[in-house]
C-alpha positions as CSV (number, residue, x, y, z in Angstrom):
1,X,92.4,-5.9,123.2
2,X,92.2,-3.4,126.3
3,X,92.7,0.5,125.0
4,X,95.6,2.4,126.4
5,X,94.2,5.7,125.3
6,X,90.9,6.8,126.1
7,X,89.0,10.7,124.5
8,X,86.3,11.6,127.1
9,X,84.6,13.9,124.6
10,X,84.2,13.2,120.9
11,X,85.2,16.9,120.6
12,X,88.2,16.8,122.6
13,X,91.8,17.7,121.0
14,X,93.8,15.6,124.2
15,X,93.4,11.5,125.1
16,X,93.9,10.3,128.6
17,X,97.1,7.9,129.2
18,X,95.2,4.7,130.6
19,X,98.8,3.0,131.3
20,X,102.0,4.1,131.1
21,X,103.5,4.9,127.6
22,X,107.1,5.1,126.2
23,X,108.5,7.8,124.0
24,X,108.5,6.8,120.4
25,X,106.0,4.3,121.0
26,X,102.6,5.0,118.3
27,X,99.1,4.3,119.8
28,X,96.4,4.0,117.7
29,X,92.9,5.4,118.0
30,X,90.2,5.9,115.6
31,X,91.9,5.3,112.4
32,X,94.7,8.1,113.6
33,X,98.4,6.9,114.3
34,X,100.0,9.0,117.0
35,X,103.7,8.8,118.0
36,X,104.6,10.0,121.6
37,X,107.5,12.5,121.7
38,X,108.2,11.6,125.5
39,X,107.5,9.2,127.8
40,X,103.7,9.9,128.6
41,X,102.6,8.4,132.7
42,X,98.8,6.6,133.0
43,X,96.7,9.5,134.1
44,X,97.9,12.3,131.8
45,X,97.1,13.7,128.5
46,X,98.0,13.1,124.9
47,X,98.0,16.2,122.5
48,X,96.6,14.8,119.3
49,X,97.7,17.5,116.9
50,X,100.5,19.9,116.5
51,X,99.1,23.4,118.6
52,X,100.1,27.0,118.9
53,X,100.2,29.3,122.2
54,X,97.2,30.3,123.0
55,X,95.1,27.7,121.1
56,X,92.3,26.3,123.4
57,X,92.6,23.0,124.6
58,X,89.5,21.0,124.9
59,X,88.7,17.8,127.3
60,X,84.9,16.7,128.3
61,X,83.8,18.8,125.0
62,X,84.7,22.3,127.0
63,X,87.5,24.6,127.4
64,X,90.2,22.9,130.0
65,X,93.2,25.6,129.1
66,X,95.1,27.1,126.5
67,X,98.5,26.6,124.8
68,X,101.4,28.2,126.8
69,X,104.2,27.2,124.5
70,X,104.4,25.3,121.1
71,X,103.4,21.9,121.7
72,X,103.8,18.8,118.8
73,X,101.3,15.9,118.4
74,X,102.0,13.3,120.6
75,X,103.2,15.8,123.6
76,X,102.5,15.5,127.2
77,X,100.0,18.2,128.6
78,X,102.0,19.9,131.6
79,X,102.3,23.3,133.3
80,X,104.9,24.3,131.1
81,X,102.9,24.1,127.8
82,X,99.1,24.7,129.5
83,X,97.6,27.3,131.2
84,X,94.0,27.7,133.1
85,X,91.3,28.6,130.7
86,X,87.6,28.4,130.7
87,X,84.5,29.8,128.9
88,X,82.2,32.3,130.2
89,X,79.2,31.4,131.5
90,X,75.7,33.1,131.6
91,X,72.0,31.7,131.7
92,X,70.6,31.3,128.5
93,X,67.3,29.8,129.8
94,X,65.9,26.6,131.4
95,X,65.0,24.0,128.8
96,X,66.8,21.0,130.5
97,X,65.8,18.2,129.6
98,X,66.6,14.8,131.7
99,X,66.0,10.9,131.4
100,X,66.4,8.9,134.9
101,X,68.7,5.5,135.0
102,X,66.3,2.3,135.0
103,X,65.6,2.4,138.6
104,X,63.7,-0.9,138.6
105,X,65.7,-2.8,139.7
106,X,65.9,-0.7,143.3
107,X,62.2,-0.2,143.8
108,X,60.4,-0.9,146.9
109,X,63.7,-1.6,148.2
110,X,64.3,0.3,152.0
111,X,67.1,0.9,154.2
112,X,67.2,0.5,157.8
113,X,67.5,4.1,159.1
114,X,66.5,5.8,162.7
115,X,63.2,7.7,162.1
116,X,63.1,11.1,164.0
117,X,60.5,12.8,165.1
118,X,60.4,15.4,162.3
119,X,60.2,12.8,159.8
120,X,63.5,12.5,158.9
121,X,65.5,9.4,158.8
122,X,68.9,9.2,159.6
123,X,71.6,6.4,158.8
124,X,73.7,6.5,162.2
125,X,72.6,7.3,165.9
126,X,75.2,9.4,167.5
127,X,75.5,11.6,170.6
128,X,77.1,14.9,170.0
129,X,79.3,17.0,172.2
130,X,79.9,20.6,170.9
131,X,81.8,23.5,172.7
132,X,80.7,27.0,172.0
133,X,84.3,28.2,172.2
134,X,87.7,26.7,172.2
135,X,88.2,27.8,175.5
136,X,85.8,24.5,176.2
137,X,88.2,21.8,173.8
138,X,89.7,20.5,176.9
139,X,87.0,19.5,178.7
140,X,85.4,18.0,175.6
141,X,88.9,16.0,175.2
142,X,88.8,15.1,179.6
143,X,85.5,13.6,178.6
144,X,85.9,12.2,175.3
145,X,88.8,10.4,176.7
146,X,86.5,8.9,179.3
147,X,83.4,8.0,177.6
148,X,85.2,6.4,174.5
149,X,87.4,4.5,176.7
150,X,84.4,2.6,179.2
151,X,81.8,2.7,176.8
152,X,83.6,1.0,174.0
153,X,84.0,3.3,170.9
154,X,87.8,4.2,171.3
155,X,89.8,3.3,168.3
156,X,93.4,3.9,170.0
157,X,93.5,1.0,172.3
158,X,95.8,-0.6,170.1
159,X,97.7,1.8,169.8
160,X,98.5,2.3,173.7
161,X,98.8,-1.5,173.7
162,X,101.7,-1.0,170.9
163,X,103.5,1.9,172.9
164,X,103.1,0.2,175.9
165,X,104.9,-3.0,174.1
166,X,107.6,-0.8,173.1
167,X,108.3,0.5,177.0
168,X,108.6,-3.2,178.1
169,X,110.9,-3.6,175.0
170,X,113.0,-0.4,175.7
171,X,113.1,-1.4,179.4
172,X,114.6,-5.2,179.1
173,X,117.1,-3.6,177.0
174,X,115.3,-5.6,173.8
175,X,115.1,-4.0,169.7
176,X,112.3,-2.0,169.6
177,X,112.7,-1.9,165.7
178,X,111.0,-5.7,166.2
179,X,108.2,-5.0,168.0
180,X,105.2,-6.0,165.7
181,X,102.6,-3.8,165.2
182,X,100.1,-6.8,163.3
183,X,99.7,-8.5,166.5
184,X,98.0,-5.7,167.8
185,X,95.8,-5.1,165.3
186,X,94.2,-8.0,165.3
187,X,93.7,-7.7,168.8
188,X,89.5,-7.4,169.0
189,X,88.8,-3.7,170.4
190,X,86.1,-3.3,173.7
191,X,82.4,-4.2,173.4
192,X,80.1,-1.4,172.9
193,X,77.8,-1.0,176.4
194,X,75.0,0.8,173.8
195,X,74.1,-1.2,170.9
196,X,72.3,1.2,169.5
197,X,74.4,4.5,169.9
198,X,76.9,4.0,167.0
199,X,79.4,6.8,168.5
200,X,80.0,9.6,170.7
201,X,81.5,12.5,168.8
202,X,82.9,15.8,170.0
203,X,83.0,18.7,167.6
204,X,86.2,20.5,169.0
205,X,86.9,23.8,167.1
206,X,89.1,27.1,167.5
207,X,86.5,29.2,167.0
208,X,83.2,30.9,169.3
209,X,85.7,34.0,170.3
210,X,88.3,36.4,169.5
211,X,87.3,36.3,165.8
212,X,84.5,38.9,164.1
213,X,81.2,38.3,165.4
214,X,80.5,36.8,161.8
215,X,82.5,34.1,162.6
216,X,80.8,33.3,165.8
217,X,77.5,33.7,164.0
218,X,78.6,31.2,160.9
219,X,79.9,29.2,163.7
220,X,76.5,28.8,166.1
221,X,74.7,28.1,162.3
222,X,77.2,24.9,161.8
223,X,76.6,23.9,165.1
224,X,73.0,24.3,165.3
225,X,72.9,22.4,162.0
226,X,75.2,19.7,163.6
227,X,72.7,19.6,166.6
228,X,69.6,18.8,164.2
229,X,71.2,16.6,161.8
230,X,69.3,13.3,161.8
231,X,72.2,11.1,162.7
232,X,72.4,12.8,165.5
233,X,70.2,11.5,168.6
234,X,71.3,14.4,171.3
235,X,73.7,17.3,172.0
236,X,75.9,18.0,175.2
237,X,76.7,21.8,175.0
238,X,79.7,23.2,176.9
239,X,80.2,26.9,177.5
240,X,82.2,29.0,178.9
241,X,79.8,32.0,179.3
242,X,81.9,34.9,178.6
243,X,82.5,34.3,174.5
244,X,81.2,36.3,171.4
245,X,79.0,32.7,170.8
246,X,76.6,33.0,173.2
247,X,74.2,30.0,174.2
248,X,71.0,31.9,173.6
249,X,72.9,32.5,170.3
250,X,73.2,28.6,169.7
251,X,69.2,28.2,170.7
252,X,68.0,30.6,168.5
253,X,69.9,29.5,165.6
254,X,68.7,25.6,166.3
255,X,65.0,27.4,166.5
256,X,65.1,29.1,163.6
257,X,66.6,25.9,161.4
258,X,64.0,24.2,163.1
259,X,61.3,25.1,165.1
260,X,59.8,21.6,165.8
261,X,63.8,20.4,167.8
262,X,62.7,17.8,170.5
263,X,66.2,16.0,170.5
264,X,67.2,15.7,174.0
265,X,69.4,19.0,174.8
266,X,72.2,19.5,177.5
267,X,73.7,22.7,178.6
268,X,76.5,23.5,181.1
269,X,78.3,27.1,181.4
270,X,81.5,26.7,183.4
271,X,81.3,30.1,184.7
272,X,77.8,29.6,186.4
273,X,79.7,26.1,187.7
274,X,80.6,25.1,191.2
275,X,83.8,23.5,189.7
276,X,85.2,22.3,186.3
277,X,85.0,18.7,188.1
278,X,81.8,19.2,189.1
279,X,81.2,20.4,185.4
280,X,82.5,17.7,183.9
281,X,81.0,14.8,186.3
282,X,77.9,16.0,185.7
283,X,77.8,16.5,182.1
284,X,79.2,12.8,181.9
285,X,76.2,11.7,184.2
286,X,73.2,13.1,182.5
287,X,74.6,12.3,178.9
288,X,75.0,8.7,180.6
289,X,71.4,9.0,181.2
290,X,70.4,10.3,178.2
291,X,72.3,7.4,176.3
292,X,70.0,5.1,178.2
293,X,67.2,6.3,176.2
294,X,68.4,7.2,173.2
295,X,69.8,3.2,173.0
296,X,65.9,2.4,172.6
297,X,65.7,3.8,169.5
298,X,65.8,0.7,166.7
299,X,66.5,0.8,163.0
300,X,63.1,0.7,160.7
301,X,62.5,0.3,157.4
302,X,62.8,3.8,155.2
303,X,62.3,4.0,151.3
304,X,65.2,5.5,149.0
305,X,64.1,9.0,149.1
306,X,65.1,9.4,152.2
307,X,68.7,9.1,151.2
308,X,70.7,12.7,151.3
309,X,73.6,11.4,149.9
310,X,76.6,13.5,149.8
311,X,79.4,13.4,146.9
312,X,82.9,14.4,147.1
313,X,86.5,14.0,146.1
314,X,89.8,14.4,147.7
315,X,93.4,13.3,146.4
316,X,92.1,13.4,143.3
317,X,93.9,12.1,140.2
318,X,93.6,12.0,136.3
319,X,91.3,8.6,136.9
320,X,88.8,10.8,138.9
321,X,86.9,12.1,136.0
322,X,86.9,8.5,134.3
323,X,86.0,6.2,136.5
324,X,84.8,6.9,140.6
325,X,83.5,10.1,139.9
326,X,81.5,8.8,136.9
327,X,80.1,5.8,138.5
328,X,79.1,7.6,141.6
329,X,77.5,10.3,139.4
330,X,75.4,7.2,138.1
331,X,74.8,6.7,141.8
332,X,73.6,9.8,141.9
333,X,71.6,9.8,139.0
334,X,69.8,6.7,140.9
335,X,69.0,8.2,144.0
336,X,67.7,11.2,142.4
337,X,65.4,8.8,140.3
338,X,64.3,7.4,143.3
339,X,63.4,10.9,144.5
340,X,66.3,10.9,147.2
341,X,68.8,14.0,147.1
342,X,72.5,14.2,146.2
343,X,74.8,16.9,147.6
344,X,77.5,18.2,145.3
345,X,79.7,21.0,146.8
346,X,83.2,21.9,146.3
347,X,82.5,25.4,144.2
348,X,86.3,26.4,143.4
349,X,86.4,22.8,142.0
350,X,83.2,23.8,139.5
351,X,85.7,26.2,137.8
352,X,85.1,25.8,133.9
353,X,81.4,23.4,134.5
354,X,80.0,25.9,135.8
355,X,77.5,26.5,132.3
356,X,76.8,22.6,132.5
357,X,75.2,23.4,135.8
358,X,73.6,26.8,135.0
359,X,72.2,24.9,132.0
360,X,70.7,22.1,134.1
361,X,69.0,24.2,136.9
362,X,65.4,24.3,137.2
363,X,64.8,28.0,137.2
364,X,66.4,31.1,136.4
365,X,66.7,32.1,140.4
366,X,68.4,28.6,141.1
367,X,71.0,29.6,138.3
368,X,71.8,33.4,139.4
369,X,72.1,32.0,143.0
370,X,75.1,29.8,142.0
371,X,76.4,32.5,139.5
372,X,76.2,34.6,142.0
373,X,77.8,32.4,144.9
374,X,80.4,31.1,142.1
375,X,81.7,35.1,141.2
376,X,81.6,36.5,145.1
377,X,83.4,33.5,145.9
378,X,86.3,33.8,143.1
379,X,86.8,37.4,143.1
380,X,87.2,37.4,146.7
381,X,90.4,34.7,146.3
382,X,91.4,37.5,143.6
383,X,91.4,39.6,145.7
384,X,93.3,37.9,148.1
385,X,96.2,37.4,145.3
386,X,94.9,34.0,144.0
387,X,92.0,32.4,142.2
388,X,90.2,29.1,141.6
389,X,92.5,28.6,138.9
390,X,95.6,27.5,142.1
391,X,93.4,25.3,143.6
392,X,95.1,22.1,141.5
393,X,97.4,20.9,144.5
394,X,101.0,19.3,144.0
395,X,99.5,15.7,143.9
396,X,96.5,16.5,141.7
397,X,99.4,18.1,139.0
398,X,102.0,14.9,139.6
399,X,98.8,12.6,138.6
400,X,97.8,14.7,135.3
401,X,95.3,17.1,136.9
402,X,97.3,20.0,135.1
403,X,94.4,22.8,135.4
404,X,91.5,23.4,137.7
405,X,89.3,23.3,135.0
406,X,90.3,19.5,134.4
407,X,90.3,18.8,137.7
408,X,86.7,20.3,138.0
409,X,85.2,18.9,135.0
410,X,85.8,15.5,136.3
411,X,84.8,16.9,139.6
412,X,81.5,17.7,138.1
413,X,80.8,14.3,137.4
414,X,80.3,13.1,140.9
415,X,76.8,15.0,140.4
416,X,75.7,12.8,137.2
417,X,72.7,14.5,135.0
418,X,69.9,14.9,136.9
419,X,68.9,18.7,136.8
420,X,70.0,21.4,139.5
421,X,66.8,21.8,142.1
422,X,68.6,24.1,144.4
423,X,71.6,25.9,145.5
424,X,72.5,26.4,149.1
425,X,75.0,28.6,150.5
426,X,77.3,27.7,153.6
427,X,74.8,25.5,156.4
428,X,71.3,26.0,154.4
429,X,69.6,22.7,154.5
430,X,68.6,20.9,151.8
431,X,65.2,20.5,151.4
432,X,64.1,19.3,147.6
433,X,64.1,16.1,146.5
434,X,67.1,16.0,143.7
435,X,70.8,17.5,143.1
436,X,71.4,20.2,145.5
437,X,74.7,22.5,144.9
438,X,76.2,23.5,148.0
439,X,78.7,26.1,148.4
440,X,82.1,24.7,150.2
441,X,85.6,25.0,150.0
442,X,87.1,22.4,148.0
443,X,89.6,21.3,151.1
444,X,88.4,17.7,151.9
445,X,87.9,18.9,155.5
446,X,85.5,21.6,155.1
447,X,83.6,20.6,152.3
448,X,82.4,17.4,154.1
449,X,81.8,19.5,157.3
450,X,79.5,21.4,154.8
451,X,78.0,18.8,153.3
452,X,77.0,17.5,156.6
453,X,75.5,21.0,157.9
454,X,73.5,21.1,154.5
455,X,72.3,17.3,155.8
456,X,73.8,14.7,154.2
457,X,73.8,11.1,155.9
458,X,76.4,9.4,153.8
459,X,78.8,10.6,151.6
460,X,80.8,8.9,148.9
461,X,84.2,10.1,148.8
462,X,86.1,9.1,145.5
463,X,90.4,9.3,145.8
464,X,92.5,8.3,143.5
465,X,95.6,9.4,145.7
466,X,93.9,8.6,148.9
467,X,93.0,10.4,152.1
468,X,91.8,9.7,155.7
469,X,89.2,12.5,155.7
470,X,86.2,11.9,157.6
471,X,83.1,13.6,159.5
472,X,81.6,13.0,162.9
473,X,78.3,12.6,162.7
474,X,78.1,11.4,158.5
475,X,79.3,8.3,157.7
476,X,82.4,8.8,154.4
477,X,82.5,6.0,152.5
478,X,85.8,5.9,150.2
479,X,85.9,4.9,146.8
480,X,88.9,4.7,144.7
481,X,89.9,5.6,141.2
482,X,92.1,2.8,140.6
483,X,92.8,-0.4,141.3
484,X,96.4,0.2,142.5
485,X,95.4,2.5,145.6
486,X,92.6,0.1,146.7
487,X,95.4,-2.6,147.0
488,X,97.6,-0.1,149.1
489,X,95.7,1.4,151.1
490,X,92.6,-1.3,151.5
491,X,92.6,0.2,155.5
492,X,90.9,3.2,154.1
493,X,89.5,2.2,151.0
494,X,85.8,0.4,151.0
495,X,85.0,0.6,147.1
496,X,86.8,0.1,143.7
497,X,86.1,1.1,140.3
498,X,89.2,0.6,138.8
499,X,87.5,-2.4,137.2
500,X,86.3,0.5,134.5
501,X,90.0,1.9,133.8
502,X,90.9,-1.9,133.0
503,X,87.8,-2.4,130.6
504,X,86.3,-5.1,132.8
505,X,83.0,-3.3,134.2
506,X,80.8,-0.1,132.7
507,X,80.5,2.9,134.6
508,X,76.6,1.7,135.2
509,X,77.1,-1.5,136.5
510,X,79.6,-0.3,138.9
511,X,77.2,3.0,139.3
512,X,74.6,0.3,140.7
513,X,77.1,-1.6,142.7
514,X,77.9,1.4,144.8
515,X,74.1,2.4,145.5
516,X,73.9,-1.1,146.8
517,X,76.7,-0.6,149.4
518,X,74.9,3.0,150.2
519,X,72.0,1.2,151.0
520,X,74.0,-1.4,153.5
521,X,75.8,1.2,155.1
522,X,72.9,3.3,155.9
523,X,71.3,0.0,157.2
524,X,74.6,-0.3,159.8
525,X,75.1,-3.3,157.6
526,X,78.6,-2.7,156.9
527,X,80.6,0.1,158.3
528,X,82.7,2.3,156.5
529,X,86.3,2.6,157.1
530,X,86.1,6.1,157.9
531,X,83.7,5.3,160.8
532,X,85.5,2.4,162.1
533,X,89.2,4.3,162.9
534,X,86.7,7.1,164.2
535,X,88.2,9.4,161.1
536,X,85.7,12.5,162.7
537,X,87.3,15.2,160.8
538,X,85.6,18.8,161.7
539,X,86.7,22.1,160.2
540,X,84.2,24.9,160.4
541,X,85.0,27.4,157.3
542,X,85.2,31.1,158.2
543,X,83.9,32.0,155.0
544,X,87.5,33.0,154.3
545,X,89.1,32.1,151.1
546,X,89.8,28.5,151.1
547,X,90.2,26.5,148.2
């Protein structure tokens, strides 16, 4: 028989609604008979005993919240009768000990990356377009509209086909209501002309001027680190000339990130130009060029450890923490055993794991960097008349993420066990073999545009509400929490792990099941749904308070 009620934690005082449960109905777990006082949805939490305001509530063996109101056993958690809570956190020394996944069964195995010249290997080969101002979005979207179109990567010719089937329906005086959209769906889109060039992406932006200049310098870093990301084959620059983000700015960023950059580099200021025509014609001819020789470069065999694999979730729900993030922590666990690195960002979604983490770094430095990073960062949304504590959205709460300390323990587990080897604030690189923390927003958007600065090539993106977020150089790969939202929305959804909710798989087996698709989809094997409807998502964070 298939449990309704699952405790994370053996220490836990809450259990976790597997399906939906009807008031006076008694579950029975452990040898203990609880009766439910209300009708309880799948996703949210049990109280298993009778608890006073201000008593702490525990879930994944920490502090989740306290007791707002009087609650009785067999009461649903909500934001009426639970408030934010956590434990302090401090470093108490680094005696972390950790034993790897069987990685057996993946050794010797490669992928099929692009090598670059700096020894990296990348799992995508795309042309970049960047603007150093907004003044320059424009052009990027006159261009953009013109490469995508003859060269076979637009995703909105189906689209036009649809609206122009609805004219010609309008204009014979026909119901529009019965045009049908599944006809054109189906309809095969246009043939790449470059085999080997899996996109042409344009990092559009409001940014470069008109902000402080510590915007346009955090903006030239995300750029640079765009530039010399190893998906990326070559950049086409477009300036204005007169912004705060000057080219030579942009150079000596990409110099100082890396001083060995041979990628193939175009630059065009349209002040110094004859004509914005003549601008654009020319950028599109020597990128054209460009694309000529960059389509010579051929996937090769690369071991695991070149994975940089980047974790994140997004329309999160009370399934997160149970099964997807879990069994892509496993993943993680794997690629770190195979001496890859795994990115885990989100920092006002660590809220309340945050002495999991300190515990597990390496070092004492590693742990006072995110301490550090982790205080500045929450006392400056303080400041601002909030906290990390409001960053549970309307849909995570609906679902039974009730505080951000749930919602971030299950975040937490996107990252598995392995030990912290590093922390890296906004655009550092990642550079050791292992889990990496990366400071980010928690907003889908800009955490996977800083995953990708920090250098991730893929990134799994559990939902268990789901969302369309993507990112225009790093393949996002979506995996859901349940079984339901695959069904729905299978057009964005490429993995499932609702088979672990229902009882049917463990979270390693499914764990292994999702390094194997990493491994096709950094071979160009199978492409993610992200990178198919061209889901290029770019948000540059101002260092503002965002959570």
């Amino acid at each position: 028989m298939k449990q309704n009620v699952l405790k994370v934690h053996p220490s836990d005082n809450v259990l976790v609604a597997l399906k939906d449960l009807k008031q006076g109905e008694t579950i029975s777990f452990q040898n203990e008979s609880i009766t439910l006082t209300e009708d309880i949805a799948g996703k949210h939490k049990i109280f298993m005993q009778d608890m006073q305001p201000g008593e702490k509530i525990i879930m994944y063996g920490v502090t989740v919240g306290t007791i707002a109101q009087p609650v009785l056993k067999g009461a649903r958690m909500s934001t009426e009768n639970t408030k934010h809570a956590t434990d302090q956190f401090d470093y108490h020394g680094s005696n972390y000990t950790w034993t790897a996944p069987d990685v057996s069964k993946f050794a010797g195995k490669t992928f099929m990356g692009y090598h670059r010249k700096d020894g990296r290997v990348g799992t995508a080969n795309y042309w970049i377009f960047i603007p150093m101002v907004f003044c320059e979005n424009r052009n990027l979207d006159v261009i953009r509209e013109a490469m995508h179109n003859e060269l076979g990567y637009a995703v909105t010719d189906k689209y036009k086909t649809y609206t122009r089937k609805l004219v010609d329906a309008y204009q014979q005086g026909q119901d529009i209501t019965q045009v049908d959209i599944t006809s054109v769906l189906s309809t095969p889109g246009s043939s790449r002309v470059f085999k080997n060039v899996d996109g042409i992406k344009f990092l559009t932006h409001p940014g470069g001027c008109g902000g402080t200049r510590q915007d346009a310098e955090l903006l030239g870093k995300l750029l640079a680190s765009y530039a010399d990301h190893p998906n990326v084959a070559g950049v086409t620059v477009l300036s204005l000339g007169c912004q705060n983000l000057q080219v030579r700015d942009f150079e000596r960023y990409l110099a100082e990130r890396n001083p060995n950059f041979s990628k193939p580099i175009l630059i065009y200021e349209q002040q110094q130009s004859r004509s914005e025509p003549q601008m654009i014609a020319e950028a599109i001819q020597q990128t054209y060029v460009n694309l000529i020789e960059v389509n010579k470069i051929e996937r090769k065999p690369a071991p695991l450890s070149e994975l940089v694999v980047g974790v994140k979730c997004g329309g999160s729900d009370g399934f997160s923490g149970i099964s997807a993030n879990p069994a892509v922590g496993y993943c993680a666990d794997l690629v770190v055993g195979l001496g890859g690195k795994v990115l885990l960002a989100e920092f006002p979604e660590l809220c309340g794991a945050e002495q999991d983490l300190i515990d597990r770094s390496v070092n004492e430095p590693t742990a006072r960097k995110f301490m550090k990073l982790m205080t500045d960062y929450n006392n400056q949304a303080i400041a601002a008349g909030s906290g990390f504590h409001m960053n549970p959205s309307p849909g995570n709460i609906k679902d039974g993420l009730i505080t951000d300390a749930i919602k971030s323990n299950g975040a937490c587990k996107k990252g598995g066990t392995s030990p912290v080897t590093d922390v890296l604030d906004y655009t550092e690189p990642a550079v050791k073999p292992g889990l990496n923390l990366v400071c980010t927003p928690g907003n889908d958007v800009e955490a996977t545009t800083g995953k990708a600065a920090s250098g991730a090539t893929l990134i799994l993106f559990t939902t268990g509400l789901g969302t369309p977020t993507g990112n225009p150089v790093c393949p996002v790969i979506k995996v859901s929490t349940n079984t339901n939202l695959a069904k729905r929305m299978g057009d964005i959804i490429d993995i499932d792990t609702g088979s672990i909710i229902e009882g049917d798989k463990t979270i390693p087996e499914v764990g292994e099941e999702i390094l194997e698709y990493v491994i096709r989809a950094a071979s160009g094997e199978v492409i993610p749904k992200a990178v198919q409807l061209n889901q290029d998502d770019f948000i540059p964070w101002k260092r503002g308070v965002s959570l």
